[in-house]
C-alpha positions in Angstrom: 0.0 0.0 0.0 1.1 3.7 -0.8 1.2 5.9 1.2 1.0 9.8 0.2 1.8 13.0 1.6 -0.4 14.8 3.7 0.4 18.4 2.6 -2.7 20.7 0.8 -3.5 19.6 -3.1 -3.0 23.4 -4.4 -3.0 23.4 -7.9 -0.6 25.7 -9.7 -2.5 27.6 -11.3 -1.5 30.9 -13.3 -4.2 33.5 -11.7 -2.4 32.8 -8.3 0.5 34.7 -9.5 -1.3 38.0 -10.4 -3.8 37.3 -6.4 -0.6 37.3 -4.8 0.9 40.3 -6.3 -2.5 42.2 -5.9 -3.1 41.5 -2.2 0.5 41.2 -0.8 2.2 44.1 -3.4 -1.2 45.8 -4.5 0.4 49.6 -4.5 3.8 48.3 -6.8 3.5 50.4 -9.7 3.1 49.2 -13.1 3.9 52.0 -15.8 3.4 51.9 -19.4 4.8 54.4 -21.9 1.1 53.8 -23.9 0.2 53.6 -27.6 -1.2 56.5 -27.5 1.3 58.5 -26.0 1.7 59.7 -22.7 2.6 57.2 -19.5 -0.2 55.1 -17.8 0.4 54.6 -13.7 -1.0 51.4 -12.3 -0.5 49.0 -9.9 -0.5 45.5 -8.9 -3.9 45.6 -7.4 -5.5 47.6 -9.7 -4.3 45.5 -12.8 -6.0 42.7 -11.0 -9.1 44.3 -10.9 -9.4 44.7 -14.5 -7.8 41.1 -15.2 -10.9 39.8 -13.5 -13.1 42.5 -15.6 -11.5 41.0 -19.0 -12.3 37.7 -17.8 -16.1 38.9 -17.2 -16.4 40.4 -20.5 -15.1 37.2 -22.2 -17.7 34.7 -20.2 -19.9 37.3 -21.9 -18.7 36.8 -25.4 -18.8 32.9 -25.1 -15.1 32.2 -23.9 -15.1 29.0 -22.9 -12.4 27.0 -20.5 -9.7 26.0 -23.5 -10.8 28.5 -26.1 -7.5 30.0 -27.9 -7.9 34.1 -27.4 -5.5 35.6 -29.3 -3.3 39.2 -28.8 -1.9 41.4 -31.3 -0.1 44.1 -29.1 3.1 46.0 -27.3 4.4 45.5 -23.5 1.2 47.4 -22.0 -0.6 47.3 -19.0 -3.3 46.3 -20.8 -1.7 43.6 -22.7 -1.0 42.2 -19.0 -4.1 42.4 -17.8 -5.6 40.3 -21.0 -2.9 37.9 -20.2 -4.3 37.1 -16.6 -8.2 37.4 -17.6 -7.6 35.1 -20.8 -6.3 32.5 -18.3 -8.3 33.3 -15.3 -11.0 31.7 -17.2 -9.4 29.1 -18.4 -8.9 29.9 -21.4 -5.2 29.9 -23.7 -3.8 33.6 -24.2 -2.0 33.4 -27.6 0.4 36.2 -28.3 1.2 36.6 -32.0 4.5 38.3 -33.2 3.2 41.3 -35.4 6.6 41.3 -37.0 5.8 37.7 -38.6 4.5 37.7 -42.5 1.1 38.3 -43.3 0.8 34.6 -44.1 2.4 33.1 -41.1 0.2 35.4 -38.9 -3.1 33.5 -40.9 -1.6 30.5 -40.5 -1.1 30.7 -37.0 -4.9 32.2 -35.9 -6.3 29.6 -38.0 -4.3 26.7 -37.3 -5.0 28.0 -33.2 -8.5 28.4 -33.4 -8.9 31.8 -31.7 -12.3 33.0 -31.6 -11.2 36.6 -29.9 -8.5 39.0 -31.0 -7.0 41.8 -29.2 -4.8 44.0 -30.7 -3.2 47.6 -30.5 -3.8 50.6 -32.2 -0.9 49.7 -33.9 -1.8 46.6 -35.5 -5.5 47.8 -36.3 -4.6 48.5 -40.2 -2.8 45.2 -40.4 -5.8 43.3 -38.6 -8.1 44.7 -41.2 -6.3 43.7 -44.1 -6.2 40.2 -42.9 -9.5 39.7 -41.4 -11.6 38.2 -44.6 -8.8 35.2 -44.1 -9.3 35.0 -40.6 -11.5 32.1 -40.0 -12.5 31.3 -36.6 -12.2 34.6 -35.1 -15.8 36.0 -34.0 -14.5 39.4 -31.7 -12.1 41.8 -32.3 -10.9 44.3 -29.4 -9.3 47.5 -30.3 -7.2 48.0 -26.9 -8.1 51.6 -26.3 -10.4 53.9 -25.1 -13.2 55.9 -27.1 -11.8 58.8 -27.5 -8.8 57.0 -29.5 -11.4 54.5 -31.4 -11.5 55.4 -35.4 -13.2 54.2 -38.0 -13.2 51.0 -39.7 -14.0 48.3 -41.6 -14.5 46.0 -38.9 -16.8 45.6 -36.0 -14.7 46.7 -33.7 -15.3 46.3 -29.6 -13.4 48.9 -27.3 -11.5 47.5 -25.0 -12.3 50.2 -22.6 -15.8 49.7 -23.1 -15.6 45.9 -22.3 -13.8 46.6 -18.7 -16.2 49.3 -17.7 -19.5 47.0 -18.9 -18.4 44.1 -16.1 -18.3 44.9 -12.9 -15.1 43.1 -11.3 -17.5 40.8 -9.2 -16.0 37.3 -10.6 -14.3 34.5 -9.7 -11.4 32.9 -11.3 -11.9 29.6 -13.3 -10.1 26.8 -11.7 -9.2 24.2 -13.8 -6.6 21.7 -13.6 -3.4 23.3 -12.7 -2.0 20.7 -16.0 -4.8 22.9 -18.4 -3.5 25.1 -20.7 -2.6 28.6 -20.1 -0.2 30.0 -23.2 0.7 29.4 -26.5 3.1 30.3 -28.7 4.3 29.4 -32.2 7.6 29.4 -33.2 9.4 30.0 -36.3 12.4 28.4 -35.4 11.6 25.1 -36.9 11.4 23.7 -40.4 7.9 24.3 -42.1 5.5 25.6 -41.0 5.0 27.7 -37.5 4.3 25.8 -34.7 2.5 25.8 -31.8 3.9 25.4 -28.2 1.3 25.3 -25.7 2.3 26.0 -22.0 0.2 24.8 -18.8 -0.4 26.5 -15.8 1.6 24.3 -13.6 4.4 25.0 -16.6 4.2 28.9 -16.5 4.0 29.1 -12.2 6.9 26.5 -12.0 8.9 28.2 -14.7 8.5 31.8 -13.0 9.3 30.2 -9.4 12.1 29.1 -10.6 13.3 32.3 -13.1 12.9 34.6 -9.7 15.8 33.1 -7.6 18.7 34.6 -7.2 21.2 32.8 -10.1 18.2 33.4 -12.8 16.8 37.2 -12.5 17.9 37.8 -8.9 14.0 39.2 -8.4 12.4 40.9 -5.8 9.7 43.2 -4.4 12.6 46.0 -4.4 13.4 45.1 -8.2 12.4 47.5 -11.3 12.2 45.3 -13.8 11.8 46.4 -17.7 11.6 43.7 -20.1 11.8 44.7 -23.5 11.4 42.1 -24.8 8.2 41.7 -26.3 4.9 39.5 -24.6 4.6 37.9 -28.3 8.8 36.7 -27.9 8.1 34.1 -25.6 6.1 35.3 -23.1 8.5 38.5 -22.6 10.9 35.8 -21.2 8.4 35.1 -18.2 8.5 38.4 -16.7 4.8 39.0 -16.4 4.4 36.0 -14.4 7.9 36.7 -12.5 7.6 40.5 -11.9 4.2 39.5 -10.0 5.6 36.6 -8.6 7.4 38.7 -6.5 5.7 41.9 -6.6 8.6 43.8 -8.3 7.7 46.8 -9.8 6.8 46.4 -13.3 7.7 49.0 -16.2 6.6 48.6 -20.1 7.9 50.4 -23.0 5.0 50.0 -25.5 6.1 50.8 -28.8 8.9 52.0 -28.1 12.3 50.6 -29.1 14.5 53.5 -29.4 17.5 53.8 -27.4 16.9 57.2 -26.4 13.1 56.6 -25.1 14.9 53.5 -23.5 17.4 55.5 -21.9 15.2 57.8 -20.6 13.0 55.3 -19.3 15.5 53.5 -17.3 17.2 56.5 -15.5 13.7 58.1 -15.0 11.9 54.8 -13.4 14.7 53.5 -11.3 14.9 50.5 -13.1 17.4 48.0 -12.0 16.7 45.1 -14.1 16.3 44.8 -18.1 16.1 42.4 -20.5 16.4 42.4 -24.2 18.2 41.5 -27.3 21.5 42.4 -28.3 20.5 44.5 -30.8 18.6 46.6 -28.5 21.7 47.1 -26.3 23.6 47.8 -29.2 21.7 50.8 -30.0 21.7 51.7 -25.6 25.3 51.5 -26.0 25.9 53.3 -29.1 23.7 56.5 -27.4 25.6 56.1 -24.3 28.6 56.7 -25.8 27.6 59.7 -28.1 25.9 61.6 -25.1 28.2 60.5 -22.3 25.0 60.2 -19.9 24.5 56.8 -17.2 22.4 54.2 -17.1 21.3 55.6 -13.7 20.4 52.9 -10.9 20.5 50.6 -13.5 22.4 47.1 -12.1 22.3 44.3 -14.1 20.4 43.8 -17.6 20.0 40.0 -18.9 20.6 39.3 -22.5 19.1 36.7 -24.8 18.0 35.7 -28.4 21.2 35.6 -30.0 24.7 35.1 -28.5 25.9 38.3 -26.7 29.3 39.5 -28.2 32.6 39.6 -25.6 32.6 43.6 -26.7 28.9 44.4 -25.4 29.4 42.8 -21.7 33.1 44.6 -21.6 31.2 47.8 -22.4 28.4 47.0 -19.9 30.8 46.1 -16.9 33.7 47.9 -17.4 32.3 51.2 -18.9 29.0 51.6 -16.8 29.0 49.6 -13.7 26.2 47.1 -15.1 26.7 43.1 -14.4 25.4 41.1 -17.8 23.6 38.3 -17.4 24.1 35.8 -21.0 20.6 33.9 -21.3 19.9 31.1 -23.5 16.6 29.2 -24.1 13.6 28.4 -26.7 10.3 29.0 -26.9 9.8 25.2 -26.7 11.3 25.7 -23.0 9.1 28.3 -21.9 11.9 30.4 -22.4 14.7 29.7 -19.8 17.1 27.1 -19.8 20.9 28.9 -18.7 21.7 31.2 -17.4 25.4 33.0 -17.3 25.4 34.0 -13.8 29.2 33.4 -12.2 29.2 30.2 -9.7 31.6 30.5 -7.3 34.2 28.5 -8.7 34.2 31.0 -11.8 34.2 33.9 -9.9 37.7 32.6 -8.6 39.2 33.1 -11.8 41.4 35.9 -12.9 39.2 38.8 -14.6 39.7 38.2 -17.8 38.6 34.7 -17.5 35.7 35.7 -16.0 34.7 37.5 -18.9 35.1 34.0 -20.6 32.4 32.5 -18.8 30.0 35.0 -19.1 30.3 34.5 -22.9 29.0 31.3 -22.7 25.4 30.5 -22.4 25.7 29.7 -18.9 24.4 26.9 -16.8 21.2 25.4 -16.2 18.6 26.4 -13.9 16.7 24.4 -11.3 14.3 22.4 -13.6 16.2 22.0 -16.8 18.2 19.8 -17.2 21.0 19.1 -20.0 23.2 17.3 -21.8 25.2 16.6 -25.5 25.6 14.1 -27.8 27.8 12.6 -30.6 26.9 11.4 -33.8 26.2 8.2 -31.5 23.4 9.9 -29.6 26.1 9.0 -26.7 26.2 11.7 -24.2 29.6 13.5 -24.7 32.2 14.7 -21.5 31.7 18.3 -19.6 35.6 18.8 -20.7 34.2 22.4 -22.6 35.8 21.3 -25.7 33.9 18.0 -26.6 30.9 19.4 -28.9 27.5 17.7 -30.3 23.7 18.2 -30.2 22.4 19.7 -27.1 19.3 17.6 -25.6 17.0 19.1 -22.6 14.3 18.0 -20.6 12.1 19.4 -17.7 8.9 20.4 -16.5 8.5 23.7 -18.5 10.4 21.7 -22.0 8.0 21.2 -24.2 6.7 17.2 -24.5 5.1 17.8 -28.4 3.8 20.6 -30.1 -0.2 21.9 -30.8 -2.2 19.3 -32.4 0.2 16.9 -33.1 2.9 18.9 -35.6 5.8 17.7 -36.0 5.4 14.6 -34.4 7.3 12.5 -31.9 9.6 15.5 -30.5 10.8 13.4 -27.7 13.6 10.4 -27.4 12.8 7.2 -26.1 14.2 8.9 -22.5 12.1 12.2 -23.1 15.3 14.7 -24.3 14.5 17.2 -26.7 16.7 17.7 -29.5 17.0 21.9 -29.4 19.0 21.8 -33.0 21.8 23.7 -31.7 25.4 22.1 -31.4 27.1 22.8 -28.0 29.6 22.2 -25.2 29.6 22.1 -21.5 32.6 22.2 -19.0 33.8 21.0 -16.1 31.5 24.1 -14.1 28.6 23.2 -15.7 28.8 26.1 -17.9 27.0 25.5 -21.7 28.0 27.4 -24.9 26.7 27.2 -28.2 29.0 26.2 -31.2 26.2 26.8 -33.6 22.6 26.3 -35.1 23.1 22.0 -36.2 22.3 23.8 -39.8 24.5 27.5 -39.6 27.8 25.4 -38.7 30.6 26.2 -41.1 32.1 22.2 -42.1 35.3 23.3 -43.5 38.1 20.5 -44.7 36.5 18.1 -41.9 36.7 20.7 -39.4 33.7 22.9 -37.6 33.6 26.6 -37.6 31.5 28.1 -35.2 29.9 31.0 -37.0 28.4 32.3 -33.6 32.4 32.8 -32.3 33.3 34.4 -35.4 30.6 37.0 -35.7 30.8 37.4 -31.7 35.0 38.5 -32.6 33.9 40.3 -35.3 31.2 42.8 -34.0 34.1 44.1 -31.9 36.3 45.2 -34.6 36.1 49.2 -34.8 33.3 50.3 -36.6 31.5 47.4 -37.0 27.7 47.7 -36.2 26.8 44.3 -36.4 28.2 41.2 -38.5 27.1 37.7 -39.8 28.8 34.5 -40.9 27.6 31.8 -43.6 29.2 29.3 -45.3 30.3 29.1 -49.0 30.7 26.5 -51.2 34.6 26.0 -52.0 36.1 23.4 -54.1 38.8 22.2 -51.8 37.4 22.7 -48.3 33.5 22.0 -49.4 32.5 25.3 -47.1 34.6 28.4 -46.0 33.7 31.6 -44.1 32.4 34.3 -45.7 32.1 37.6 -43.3 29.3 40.2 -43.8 29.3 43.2 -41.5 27.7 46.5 -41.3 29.3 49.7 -40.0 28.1 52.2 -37.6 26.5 55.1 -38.6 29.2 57.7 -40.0 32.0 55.0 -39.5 34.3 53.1 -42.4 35.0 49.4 -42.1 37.6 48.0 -44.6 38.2 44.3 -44.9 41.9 44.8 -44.3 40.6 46.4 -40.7 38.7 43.7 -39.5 41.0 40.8 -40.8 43.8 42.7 -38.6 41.4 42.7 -35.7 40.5 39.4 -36.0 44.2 37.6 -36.4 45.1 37.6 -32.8 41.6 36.4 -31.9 40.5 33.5 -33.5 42.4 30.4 -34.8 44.4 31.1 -38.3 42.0 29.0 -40.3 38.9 29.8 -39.3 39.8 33.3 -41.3 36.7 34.7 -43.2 38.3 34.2 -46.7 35.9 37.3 -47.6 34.8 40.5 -46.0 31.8 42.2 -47.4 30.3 45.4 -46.2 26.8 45.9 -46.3 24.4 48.6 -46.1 21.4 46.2 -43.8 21.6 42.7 -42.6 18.3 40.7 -42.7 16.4 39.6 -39.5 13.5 37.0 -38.8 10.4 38.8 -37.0 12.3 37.9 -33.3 15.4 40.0 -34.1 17.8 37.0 -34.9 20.0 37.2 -38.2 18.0 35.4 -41.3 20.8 33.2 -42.4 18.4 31.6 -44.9 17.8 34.4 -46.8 21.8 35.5 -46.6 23.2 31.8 -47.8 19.9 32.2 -50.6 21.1 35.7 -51.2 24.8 34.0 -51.3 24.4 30.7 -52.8 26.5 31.1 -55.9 29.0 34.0 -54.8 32.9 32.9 -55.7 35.3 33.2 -53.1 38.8 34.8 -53.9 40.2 31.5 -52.9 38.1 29.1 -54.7 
């Protein structure tokens, strides 16, 4: 006979999150710089309030308990306070990149099912020119008040309208803390989109867990701005964290720009960021041409793509700000590693240090990880050893939406994340490469992340990428594209000097280009389809 713990069943369920924050950190601000211009004070409590009012006004429009509600919209208060009334009634809140094609964002409200779409202001021209292919969705909410509402050629509800009709007196859904919660689709696997769909018990563990102090270091005393979009993977969990801990929670909205990000960070307090390298990038560059400070700015966590040795130099030795590297997927909720220094690494002599914040980190509580050979046998944490990088936990996704894809999982439940990595002897993970953007030259492996990581530093350089190209006697070699900062010159000669003392002899780009723009996918990564498309038949010097 088995015998079972005696402690309270208490499912984990997501509207917990945003019921703690409202009755144990009601009066922590939440601010938004709005769509429509202007900031919007909240708070904790308050943002509750009108959670539970969206989740009233969708009971009235039909939302049932598993319904896919979908969301078209900027890091806003009210794009927060969907987020918790979608699930509060059991329902799945699916955040849509805007920056996606027309087709992919049909294919992915159809293929979901949403019957109710909220979007910005922003989004409201794009929305109309592909409703007549939208075919399951029955609402759509213009997040806004009347005064901003315009004309147009749908039937448009105001979301304004819709909190004020309900009157907050409603009670969150319970469903099985296993239900789910989220979904998002991600572009980052062959074919078409597809779906990842988070559970409750996913999303609370998965925020428990990005809170402590080797993850985001969160707390009620924290300022946290992610800007890192709600539609890139849940905004990296910070919705859920941020109220998790009652932290005060600041949103940019549409804005992007390092100046309005500057401003907002010195002006807010913030202590805690998150974005993309490319967002830093731009930080940096108006940092350097105004001379001003981050203010109480302490530590800002980077992710999507690999963050270059230059940018955490210039974070931590220039401003006083401690980097933190991320790494994850949107099939793992987002987090996986984390760069923090363990204590053995912070040991090491400076410069070393500075090593192993380059890498990807290590895992987290709740992920866990390992690589593999050609063999599928698991390879040694020596840091040098390097194959396909495998994960598994309780916020890793077990299969995608409906089926796609099939079988995702091994026969021991690892997930193959299609990047090529190694880990060392700390535990530390770093990424060699995509499985498909590796550089196979003359037997060899280049890692194309390392090379464009050196290169970005090179003076003048704005941003770089690295494909391979066909050659007759190696099969691929590197070929280097960079773009310059604006009102710099970059010369080939310039950056192959730069590069010689930093990277091994052969792994030289046997061409430089310069370019005027680099292409992106809708999350901000490099497009390396398009460049080796673009590419394809271009003749090295030394072919």
């Amino acid at each position: 006979m088995t015998t079972m713990g005696t402690m309270q069943d208490w499912p984990l369920q997501v509207w917990r999150l945003i019921d703690h924050a409202a009755i144990n950190h009601g009066a922590r601000e939440v601010v938004t710089l709005t769509v429509e211009g202007g900031v919007h004070r909240s708070n904790w409590a308050t943002v509750r309030g009108r959670a539970l009012k969206v989740g009233q006004a969708l009971t009235r429009l039909g939302i049932a308990p598993g319904d896919r509600v979908a969301t078209l919209a900027w890091n806003t208060h009210r794009h927060v306070e969907c987020w918790y009334g979608i699930s509060g009634v059991g329902a799945v809140a699916h955040t849509i990149n805007p920056r996606l094609f027309a087709d992919q964002i049909v294919y992915i409200a159809n293929h979901a099912a949403d019957r109710v779409l909220f979007c910005d202001l922003s989004f409201l021209a794009l929305v109309e020119s592909l409703a007549p292919r939208l075919e399951t969705i029955e609402h759509y909410v213009l997040m806004t008040d009347r005064a901003h509402m315009p004309e147009s050629s749908l039937n448009l509800l105001c979301f304004e309208e819709l909190v004020d009709a309900s009157d907050g007196d409603f009670t969150w859904v319970s469903v099985d803390e296993n239900a789910p919660a989220g979904l998002c689709y991600t572009s980052g696997t062959t074919g078409n989109p597809k779906g990842v769909l988070y559970s409750h018990r996913s999303n609370v563990l998965h925020a428990m867990a990005a809170a402590m102090t080797d993850t985001y270091g969160m707390s009620q005393r924290t300022t946290v701005l992610p800007v890192a979009p709600m539609f890139h993977a849940n905004a990296w969990a910070i919705p859920y964290v941020a109220a998790c801990v009652g932290a005060k929670l600041v949103l940019n909205g549409p804005n992007f720009d390092a100046p309005t990000l500057h401003r907002l960070i010195v002006e807010e307090g913030v202590t805690l960021s998150l974005a993309v390298p490319t967002v830093w990038l731009g930080v940096l560059q108006h940092l350097e041409k105004t001379g001003e400070t981050l203010g109480n700015l302490e530590r800002v966590a980077i992710g999507g793509s690999a963050v270059p040795r230059s940018m955490i130099e210039a974070f931590e030795g220039q401003h006083g700000v401690s980097v933190g590297h991320l790494w994850g997927m949107t099939e793992m909720s987002p987090l996986g590693t984390v760069g923090i220094l363990c204590s053995n690494a912070a040991a090491l002599p400076p410069e070393n240090q500075v090593d192993m914040k380059c890498k990807q980190g290590r895992a987290m509580f709740g992920v866990e990880l390992k690589t593999v050979g050609e063999d599928g046998v698991e390879l040694p944490r020596d840091g040098s050893s390097f194959g396909r990088l495998l994960v598994r936990g309780p916020w890793i996704v077990g299969q995608y939406f409906r089926g796609d894809g099939g079988a995702v999982l091994d026969a021991d439940g690892w997930f193959d994340t299609g990047d090529v990595a190694t880990i060392d002897r700390f535990g530390y993970m770093q990424i060699v490469d995509r499985s498909k953007d590796v550089i196979k030259s003359g037997g060899e492996w280049i890692s194309s992340i390392d090379l464009e990581n050196a290169a970005v530093g090179a003076p003048g350089v704005a941003e770089a990428a690295v494909i391979g190209v066909a050659h007759p006697k190696w099969d691929e070699r590197p070929l280097l594209l960079v773009r310059a900062k604006p009102g710099e010159t970059v010369t080939k000669a310039g950056v192959l000097d730069y590069l010689a003392p930093r990277i091994a002899k052969w792994w030289t780009p046997d061409e430089v280009l310069v370019v005027d723009e680099l292409p992106h996918t809708a999350t901000g990564k490099l497009l390396k389809t398009e460049l080796r498309a673009r590419y394809k038949d271009y003749k090295l010097p030394t072919a």
